[in-house]
C-alpha positions as CSV (number, residue, x, y, z in Angstrom):
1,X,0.0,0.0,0.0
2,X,3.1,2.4,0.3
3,X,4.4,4.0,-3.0
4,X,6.3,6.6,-3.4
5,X,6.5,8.3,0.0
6,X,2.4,7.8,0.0
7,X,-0.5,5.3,0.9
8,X,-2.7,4.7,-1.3
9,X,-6.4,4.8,-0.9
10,X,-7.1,1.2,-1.5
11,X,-5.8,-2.1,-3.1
12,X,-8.6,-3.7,-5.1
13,X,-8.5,-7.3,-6.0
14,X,-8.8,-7.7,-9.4
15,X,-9.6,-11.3,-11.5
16,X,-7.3,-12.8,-13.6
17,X,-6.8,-15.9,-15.3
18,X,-4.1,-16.7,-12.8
19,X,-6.1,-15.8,-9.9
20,X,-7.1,-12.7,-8.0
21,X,-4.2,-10.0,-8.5
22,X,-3.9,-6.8,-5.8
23,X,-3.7,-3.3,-7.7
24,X,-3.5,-0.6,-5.8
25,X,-5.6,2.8,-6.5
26,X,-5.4,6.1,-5.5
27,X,-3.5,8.3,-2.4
28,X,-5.0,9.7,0.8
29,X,-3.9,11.9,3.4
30,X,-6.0,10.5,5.6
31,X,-5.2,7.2,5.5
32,X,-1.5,7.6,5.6
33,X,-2.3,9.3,9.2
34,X,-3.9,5.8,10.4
35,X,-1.2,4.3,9.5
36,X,1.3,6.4,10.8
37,X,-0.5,6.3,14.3
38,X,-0.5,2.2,14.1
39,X,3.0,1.2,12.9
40,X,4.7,4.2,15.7
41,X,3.6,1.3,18.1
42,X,5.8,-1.6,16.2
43,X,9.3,-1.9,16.6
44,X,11.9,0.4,14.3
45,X,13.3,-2.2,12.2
46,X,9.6,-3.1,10.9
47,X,8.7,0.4,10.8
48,X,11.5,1.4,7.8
49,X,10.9,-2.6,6.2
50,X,7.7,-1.1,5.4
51,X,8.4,2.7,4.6
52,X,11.1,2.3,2.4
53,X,14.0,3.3,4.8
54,X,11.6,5.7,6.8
55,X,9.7,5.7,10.2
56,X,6.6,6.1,11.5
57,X,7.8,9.5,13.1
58,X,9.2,10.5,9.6
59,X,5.8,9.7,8.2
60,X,3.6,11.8,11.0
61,X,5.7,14.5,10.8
62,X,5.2,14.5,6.7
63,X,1.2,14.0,7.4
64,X,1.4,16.6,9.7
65,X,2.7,19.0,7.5
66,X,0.6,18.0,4.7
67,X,-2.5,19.0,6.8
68,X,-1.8,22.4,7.1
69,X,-3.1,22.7,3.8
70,X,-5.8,20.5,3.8
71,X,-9.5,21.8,4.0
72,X,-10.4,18.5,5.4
73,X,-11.4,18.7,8.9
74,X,-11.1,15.2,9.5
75,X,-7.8,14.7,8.4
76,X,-6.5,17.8,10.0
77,X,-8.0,16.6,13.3
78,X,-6.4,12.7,12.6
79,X,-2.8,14.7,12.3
80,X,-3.0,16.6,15.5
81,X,-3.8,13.3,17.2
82,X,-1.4,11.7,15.5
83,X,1.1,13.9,16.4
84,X,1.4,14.5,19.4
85,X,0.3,10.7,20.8
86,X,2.5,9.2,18.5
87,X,5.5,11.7,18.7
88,X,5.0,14.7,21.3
89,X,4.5,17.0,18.8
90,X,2.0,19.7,19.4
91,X,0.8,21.2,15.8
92,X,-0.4,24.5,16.8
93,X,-1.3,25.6,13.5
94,X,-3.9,22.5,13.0
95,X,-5.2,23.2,16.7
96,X,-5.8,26.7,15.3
97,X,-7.9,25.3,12.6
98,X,-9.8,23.5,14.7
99,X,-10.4,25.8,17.0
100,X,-11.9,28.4,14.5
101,X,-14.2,25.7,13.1
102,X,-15.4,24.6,16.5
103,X,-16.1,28.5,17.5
104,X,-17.5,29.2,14.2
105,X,-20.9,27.3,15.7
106,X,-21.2,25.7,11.8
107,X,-22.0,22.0,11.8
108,X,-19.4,19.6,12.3
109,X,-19.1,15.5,11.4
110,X,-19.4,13.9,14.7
111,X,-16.0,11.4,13.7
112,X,-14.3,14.8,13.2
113,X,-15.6,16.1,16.7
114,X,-14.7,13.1,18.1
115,X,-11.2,13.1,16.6
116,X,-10.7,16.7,17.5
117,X,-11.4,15.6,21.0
118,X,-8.8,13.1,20.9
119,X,-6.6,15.3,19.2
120,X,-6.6,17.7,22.4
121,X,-6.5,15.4,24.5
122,X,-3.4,13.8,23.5
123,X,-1.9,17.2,23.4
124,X,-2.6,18.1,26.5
125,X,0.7,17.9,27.7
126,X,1.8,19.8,25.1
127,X,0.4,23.0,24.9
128,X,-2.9,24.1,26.3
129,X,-6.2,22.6,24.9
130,X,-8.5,22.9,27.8
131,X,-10.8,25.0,25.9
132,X,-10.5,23.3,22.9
133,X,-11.4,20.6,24.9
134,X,-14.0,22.1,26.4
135,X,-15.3,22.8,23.0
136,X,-15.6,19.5,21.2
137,X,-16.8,17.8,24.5
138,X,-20.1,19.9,24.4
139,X,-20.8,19.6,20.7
140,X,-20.7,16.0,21.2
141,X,-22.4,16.0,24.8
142,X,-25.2,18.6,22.9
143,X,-25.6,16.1,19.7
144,X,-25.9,12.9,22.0
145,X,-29.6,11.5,21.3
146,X,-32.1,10.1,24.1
147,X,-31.1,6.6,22.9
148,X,-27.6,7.4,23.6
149,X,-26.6,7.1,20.0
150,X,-24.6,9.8,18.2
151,X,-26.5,11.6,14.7
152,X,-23.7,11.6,11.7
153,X,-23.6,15.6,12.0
154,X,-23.6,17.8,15.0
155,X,-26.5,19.4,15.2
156,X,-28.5,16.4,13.8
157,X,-30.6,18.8,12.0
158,X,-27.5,19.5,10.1
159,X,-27.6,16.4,7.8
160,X,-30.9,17.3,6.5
161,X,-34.4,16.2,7.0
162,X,-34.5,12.7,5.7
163,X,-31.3,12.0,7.6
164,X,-31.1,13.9,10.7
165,X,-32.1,10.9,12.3
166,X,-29.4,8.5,10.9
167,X,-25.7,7.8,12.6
168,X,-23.4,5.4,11.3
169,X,-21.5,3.0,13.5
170,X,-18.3,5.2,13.2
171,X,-20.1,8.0,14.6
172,X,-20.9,5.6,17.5
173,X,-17.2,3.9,18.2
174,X,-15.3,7.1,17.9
175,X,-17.6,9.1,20.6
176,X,-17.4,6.2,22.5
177,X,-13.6,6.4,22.7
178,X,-13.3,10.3,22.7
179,X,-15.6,10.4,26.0
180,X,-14.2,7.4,27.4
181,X,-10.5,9.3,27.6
182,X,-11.9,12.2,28.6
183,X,-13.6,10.8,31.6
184,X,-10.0,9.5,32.4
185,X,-8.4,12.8,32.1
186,X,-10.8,14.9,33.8
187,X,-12.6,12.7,36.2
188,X,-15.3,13.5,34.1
189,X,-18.6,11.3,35.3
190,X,-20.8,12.8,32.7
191,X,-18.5,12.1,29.7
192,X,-18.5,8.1,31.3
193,X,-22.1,8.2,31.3
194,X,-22.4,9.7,27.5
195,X,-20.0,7.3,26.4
196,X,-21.7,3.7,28.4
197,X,-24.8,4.8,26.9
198,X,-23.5,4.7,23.7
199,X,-21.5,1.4,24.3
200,X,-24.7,-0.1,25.6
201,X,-27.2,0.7,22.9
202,X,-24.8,-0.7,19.7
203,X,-23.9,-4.2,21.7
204,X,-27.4,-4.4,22.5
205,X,-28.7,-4.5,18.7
206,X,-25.4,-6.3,17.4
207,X,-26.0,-9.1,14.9
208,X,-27.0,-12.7,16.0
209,X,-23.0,-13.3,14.5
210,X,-21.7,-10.8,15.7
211,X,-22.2,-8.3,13.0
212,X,-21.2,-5.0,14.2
213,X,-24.4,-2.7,12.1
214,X,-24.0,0.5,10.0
215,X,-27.2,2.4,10.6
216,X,-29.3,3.5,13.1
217,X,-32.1,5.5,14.2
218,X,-30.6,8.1,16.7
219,X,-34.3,8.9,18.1
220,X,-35.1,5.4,19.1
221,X,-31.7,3.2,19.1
222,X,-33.2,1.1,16.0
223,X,-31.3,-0.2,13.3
224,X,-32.0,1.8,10.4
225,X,-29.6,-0.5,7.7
226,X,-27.2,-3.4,8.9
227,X,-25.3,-3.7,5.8
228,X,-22.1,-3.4,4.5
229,X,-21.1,-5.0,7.4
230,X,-17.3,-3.6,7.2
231,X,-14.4,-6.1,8.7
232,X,-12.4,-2.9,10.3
233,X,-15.8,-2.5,12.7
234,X,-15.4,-6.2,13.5
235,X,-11.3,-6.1,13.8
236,X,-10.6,-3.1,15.3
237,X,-12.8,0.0,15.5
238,X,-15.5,-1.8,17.6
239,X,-12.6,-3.4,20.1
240,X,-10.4,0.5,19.9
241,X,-13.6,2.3,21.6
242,X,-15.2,-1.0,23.9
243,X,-11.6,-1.7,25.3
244,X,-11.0,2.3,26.2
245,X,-14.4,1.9,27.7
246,X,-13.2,-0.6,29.5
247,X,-10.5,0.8,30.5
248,X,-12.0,4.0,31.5
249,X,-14.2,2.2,34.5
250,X,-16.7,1.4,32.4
251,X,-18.6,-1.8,31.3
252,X,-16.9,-4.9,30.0
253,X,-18.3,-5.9,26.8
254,X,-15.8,-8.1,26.4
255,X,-18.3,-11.0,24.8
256,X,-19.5,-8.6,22.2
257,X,-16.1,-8.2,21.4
258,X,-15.1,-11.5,21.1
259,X,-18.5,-11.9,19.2
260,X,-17.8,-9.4,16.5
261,X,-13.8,-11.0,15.9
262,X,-15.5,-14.1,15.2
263,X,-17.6,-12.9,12.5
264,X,-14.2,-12.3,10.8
265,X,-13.9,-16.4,10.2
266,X,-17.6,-17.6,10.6
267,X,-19.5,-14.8,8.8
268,X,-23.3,-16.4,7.7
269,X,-23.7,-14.3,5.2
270,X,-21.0,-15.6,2.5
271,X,-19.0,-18.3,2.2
272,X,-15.6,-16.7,0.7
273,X,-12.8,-16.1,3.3
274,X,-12.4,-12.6,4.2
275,X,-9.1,-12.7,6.1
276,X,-6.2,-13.6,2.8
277,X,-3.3,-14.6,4.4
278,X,-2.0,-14.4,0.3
279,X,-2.4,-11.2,-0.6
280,X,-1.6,-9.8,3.6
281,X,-5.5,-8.6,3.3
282,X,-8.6,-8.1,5.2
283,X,-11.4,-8.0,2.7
284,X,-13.8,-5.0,3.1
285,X,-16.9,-5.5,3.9
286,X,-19.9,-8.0,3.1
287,X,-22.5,-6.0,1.6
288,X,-25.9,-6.2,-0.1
289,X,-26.4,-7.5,-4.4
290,X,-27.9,-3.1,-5.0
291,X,-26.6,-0.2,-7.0
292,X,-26.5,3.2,-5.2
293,X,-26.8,2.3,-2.0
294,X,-30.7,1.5,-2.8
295,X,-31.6,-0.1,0.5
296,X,-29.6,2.6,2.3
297,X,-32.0,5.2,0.9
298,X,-35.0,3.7,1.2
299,X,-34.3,3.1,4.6
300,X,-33.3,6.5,5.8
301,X,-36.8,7.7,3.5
302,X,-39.2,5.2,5.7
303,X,-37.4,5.7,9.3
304,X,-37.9,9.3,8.7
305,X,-41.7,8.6,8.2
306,X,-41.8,6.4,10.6
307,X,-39.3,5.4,13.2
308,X,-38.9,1.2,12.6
309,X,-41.2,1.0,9.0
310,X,-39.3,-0.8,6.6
311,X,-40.6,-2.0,3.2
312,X,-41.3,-5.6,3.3
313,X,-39.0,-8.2,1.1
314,X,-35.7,-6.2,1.1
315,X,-34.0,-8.5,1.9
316,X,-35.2,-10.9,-0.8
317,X,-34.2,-8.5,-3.7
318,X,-31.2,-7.2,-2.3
319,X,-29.4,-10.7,-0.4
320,X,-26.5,-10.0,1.6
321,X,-23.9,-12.2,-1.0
322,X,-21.5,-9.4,-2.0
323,X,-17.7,-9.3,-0.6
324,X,-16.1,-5.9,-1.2
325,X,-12.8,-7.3,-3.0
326,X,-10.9,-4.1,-1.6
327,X,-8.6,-3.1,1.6
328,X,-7.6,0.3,2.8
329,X,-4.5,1.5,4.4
330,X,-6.7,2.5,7.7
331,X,-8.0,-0.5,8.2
332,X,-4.9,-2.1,8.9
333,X,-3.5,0.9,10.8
334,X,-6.2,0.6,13.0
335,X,-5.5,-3.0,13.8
336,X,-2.2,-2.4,15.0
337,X,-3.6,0.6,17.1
338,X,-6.9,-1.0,18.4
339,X,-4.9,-3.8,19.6
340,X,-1.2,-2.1,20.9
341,X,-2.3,1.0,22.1
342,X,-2.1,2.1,25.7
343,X,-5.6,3.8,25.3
344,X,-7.4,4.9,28.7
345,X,-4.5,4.2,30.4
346,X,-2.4,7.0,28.9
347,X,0.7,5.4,28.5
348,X,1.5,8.2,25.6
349,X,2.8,10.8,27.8
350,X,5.7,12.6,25.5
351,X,7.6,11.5,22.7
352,X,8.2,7.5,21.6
353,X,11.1,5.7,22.9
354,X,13.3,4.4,20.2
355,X,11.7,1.5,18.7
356,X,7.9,2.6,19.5
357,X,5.6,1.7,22.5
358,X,4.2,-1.6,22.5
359,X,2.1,-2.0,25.5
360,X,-0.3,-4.8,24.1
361,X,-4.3,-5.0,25.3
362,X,-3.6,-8.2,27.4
363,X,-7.0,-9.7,25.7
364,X,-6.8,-13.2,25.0
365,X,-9.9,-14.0,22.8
């Protein structure tokens, strides 16, 4: 996935006479910041194996600067994470960014709310975020719903009235983990709360497989649309936020975790292996046999009607029997972060020692 000093935004399995072949496609900013943030926690050696000669601190500080002219408030917010939890650096110009949107009271993503709220929270120690802190906690704590689940824009009303009710699971996981550290760092009761309730509501409608869901209804904690079901959810996003729960004082839910691996190797829906050990790949996602996200739309239309109506027989003309043939550099980054960081516990208090941190979760599955 690395070429040329950049990730790529995908590799895509193509079909060949002599088998599936992987072609990569594409270059994002965003996704070379994942991965920066997961391989500063391997050891040096394997670090410039993969970068060409280069480490994961060469490769934050080149993301980092890269941001600074991004209009992308995600990947701006991703950097100044990055930064300073993965190398002590405290990007003041990013911070400014952020700051400027957050006071600006327009809408913002809730990932990118979340992120910015991990972003000052790792740099704490660096320069001074409390405000900035102080900021993203409330749009979050504002845009919680009653259900406890997180709308995919803050304010809900934001995203427009067919959608205002819709979040997607990202929107749940990285709230979760944003709250859970900052119940950690400022004894904060309320952010525990906000982030249990959303922890509670998502393992209570997972699949019967362990199916970690994409949509839901923010108004009554429904699911709005389970599919794709996406393998980084099941692999590393889901166990990122539920193990900083845990780690926060919160609940264990540990067996959901477990639950959701699982569906990795014994998925119902298709019989084609989604981990390759061949090609080093986690396929996508499983998703439904539909053009244009058809059953995505539809759904969002009815639950806006009605929260919980769903057209009967959708499931019949659009089965669940598509694997996404594709892997993204994220998704792997992620895994080595869900899975070696030091989360709650803060272990990421300056710059790395020489040859990264690897404090692994201690979960034996």
């Amino acid at each position: 996935m690395y070429r040329n000093g950049v990730f790529v935004h995908t590799v895509r399995g193509a079909r060949t006479p002599q088998g599936i072949i992987i072609r990569p496609e594409g270059n994002s900013l965003r996704y070379a910041i994942n991965v920066a943030m997961g391989l500063s926690l391997i050891g040096l050696d394997e670090q410039r194996a993969i970068l060409g000669g280069a480490t994961a601190a060469d490769l934050v500080r080149i993301t980092a600067t890269r941001a600074e002219f991004s209009d992308d408030p995600g990947a701006v917010a991703l950097a100044a994470w990055t930064a300073a939890e993965s190398a002590g650096i405290y990007t003041a110009s990013l911070f400014n960014k952020m700051t400027a949107l957050l006071a600006s009271g327009q809408s913002v993503a809730t990932v990118d709310c979340s992120w910015m709220l991990l972003a000052g929270l790792a740099a704490r120690r660096l320069g001074d975020t409390a405000e900035f802190i102080a900021m993203a906690r409330r749009k979050l704590i504002e845009g919680q719903g009653e259900s406890g689940l997180f709308p995919h824009r803050l304010p809900a009303s934001s995203n427009g009235r067919l959608r205002a009710h819709i979040g997607c699971f990202a929107d749940q996981v990285y709230s979760t983990q944003g709250l859970a550290r900052l119940s950690v760092a400022q004894d904060d009761p309320a952010a525990l709360a906000a982030a249990e309730a959303c922890a509670a509501r998502i393992c209570a409608l997972q699949g019967p497989a362990g199916q970690w869901w994409w949509h839901y209804d923010v108004r009554n904690g429904s699911v709005v649309e389970g599919y794709p079901v996406y393998s980084v959810h099941q692999h590393a996003m889901a166990p990122m936020a539920l193990l900083d729960l845990r780690e926060a004082g919160g609940t264990d839910h540990m067996d959901a975790l477990v639950s959701g691996l699982s569906w990795l190797d014994l998925h119902p829906e298709v019989t084609t292996p989604l981990v390759c050990d061949e090609h080093g790949v986690i396929w996508r996602k499983v998703a439904r046999r539909e053009s244009m996200k058809a059953v995505r739309a539809i759904s969002a239309v009815t639950t806006a009607l009605k929260p919980g109506m769903r057209l009967p027989g959708l499931d019949m003309v659009f089965p669940t029997s598509e694997v996404d043939f594709e892997c993204r550099p994220y998704e792997l980054g992620w895994l080595l972060y869900a899975w070696l960081s030091g989360g709650t516990v803060e272990r990421h208090r300056g710059p790395l020692p020489a040859g990264g941190v690897t404090p692994a979760r201690g979960v034996s599955a």
